[in-house]
N, C-alpha and C positions, 0 to 999 in steps of 0.2 A: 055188403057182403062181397058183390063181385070187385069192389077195390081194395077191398083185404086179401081177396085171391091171389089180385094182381102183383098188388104188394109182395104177396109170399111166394107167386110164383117169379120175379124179378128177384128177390133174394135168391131163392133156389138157381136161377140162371145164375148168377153173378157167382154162388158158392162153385157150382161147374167150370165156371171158366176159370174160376181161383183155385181148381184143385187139376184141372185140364192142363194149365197155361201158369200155374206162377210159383208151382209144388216143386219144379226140377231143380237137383240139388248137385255138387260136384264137392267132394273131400276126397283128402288123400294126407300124403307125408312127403315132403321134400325131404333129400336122403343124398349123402354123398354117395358118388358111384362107385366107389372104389372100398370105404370100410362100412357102407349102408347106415352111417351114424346120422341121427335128425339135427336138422340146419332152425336152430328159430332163430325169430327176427329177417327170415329174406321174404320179399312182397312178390307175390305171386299177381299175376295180373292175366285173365280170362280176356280173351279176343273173338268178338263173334265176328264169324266166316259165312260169308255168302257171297254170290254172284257179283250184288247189286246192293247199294244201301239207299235210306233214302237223304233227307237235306244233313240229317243231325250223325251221319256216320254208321261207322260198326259201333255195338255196345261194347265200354268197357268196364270191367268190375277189379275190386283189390281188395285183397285178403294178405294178413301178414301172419307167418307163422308161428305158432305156440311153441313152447320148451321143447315137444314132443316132436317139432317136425310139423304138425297136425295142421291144417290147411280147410274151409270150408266156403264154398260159396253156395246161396239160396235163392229162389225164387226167379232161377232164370229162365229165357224162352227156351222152346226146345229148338235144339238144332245143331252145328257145328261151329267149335268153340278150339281155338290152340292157348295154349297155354305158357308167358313167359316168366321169369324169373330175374327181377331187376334187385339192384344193392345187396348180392350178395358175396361183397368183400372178394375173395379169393377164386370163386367161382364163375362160370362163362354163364352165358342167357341162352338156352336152347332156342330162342328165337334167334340170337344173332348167330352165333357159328355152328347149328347141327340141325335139326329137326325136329321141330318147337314138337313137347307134349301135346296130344288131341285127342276128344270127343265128342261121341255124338250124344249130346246131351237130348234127353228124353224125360217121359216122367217119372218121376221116383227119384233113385240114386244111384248115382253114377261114381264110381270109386276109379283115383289116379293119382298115383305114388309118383312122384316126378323125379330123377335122377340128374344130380350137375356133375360135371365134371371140373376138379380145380383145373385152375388157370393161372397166368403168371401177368402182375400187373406191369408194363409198360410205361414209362414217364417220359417225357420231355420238358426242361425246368428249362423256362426264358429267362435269364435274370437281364435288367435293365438297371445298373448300379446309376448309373448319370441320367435316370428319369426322361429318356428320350419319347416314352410312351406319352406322360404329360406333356410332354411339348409337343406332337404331334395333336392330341385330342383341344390344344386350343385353335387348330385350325381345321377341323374335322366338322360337317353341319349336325355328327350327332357322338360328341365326346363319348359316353356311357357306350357305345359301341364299339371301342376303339381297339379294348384291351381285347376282346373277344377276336376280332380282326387282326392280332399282330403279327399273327402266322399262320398257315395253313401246315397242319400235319396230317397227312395223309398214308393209312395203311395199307399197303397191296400184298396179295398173295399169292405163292406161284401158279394159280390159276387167274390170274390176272383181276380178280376181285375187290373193290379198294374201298374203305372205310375211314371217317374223318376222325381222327382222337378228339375229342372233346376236353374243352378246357375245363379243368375241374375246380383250380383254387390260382388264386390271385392273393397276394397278402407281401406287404416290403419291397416290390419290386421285384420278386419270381410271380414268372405263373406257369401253371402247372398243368399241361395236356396230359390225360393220363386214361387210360382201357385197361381193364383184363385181357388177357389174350391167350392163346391154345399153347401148350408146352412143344418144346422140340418140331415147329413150324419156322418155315426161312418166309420172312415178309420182307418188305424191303418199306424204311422211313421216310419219305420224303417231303422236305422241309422248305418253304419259301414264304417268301413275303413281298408283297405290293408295295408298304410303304415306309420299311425299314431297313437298314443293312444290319447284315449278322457276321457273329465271327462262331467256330466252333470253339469245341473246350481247350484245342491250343492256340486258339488266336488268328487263326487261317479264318480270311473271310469266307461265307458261303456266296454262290454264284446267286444273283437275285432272282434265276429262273430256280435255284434250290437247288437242292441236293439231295442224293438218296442215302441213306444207311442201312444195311443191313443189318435184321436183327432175326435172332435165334433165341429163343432164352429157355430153360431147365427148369421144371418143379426144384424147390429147397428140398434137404434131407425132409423125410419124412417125421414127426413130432413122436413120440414112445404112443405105444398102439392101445387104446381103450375102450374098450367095446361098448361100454355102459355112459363115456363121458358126451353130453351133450356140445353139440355146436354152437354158440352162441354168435350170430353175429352184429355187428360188423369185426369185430377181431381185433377190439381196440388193443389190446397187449402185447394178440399172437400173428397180428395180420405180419407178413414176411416185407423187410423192407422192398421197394419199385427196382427194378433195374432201369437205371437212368441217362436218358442222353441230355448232355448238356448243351445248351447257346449262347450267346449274350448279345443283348442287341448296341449295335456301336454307332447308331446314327440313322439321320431320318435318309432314306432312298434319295431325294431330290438334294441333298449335300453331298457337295463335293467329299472325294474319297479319300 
């Protein structure tokens, strides 16, 4: 009898802490900011926030949105949580340029409508017609690193704040560094490389400590106004072409010029 107790009173505990500790919930709708129309298919990703973590990090969770926008996470710990919004096509990540979505998650549910705001995508396209890339990576101790290494592009803004474009697509000999980035903002591009020489898109070499570009770029005209029509992304059809800088690389650094 008393280890049937025991039994029932160690369920009972474990139902407490399972209703205490693992019942907190977070949904909402990701919404464009500007015609409040629902974004599916962009991945929401929950950040827990604390002081201190212990070996294994902050928790992270992902959730991808439905037709409706409609977003859900379950059974998290209670506490403070931001909230970013990655692969969404035309849109910025409130975590990288504004002030990520937050709550303080507790028990029960917790309701958080997330708003992006579009953005304008940024490219930089390497082309290597004469394959100087391969021929550098057979003298390289780790080839498959090479392409990612061909350039450094870096984004500043006039608050002196500076972020890396990330290399997105590689394929024929472009590759392609590419961001979204905030409409009607002056960054400045700045372009070098370690172990290659460059030319810009009229042929003018770049200085091998780089070069800066200024860029500025404009939302597109606005698409015909539809209150009821859903976001789909990525935008395979309607995504707005990159405003692009071009380079070409003309040879390995340590070759004569």
């Amino acid at each position: 009898m008393r280890t049937t107790l025991m039994r029932r009173g160690a369920t009972l505990l474990v139902s407490l802490c399972s209703a205490a500790f693992g019942q907190a919930q977070v949904a909402g709708k990701v919404l464009d900011d500007a015609s409040s129309a629902p974004l599916a298919g962009a991945t929401v990703v929950a950040v827990e926030v604390r002081a201190s973590f212990g070996p294994g990090g902050p928790s992270l969770l992902r959730a991808v949105t439905e037709a409706d926008g409609g977003y859900r996470f379950g059974s998290l710990a209670p506490g403070p949580y931001r909230f970013c919004v990655y692969h969404a096509a035309a849109y910025l990540d409130p975590c990288q340029w504004s002030e990520p979505a937050a709550v303080q998650v507790g028990a029960g549910m917790s309701a958080l409508d997330i708003r992006l705001r579009r953005g304008v995508r940024l490219a930089l396209r390497v082309a290597d017609p004469q394959n100087w890339v391969s021929e550098y990576g057979k003298r390289a101790p780790d080839p498959s690193a090479v392409s990612g290494a061909l350039v450094s592009a870096r984004l500043t803004d006039a608050a002196g704040k500076s972020r890396v474009l990330p290399l997105v697509r590689r394929s024929d000999g472009i590759y392609e560094y590419s961001d979204v980035v905030p409409p009607d903002t002056d960054f400045s591009l700045t372009v070098s490389s370690a172990g290659f020489l460059l030319d810009d898109d009229r042929g003018a070499p770049i200085d091998p400590k780089g070069r800066s570009f200024p860029v500025r770029l404009s939302l597109p005209p606005k698409p015909a106004p539809s209150a009821l029509r859903v976001m789909r992304l990525p935008f395979t059809s309607e995504r707005p072409q990159p405003a692009v800088i071009a380079i070409k690389v003309r040879g390995l650094a340590d070759q004569p010029r």
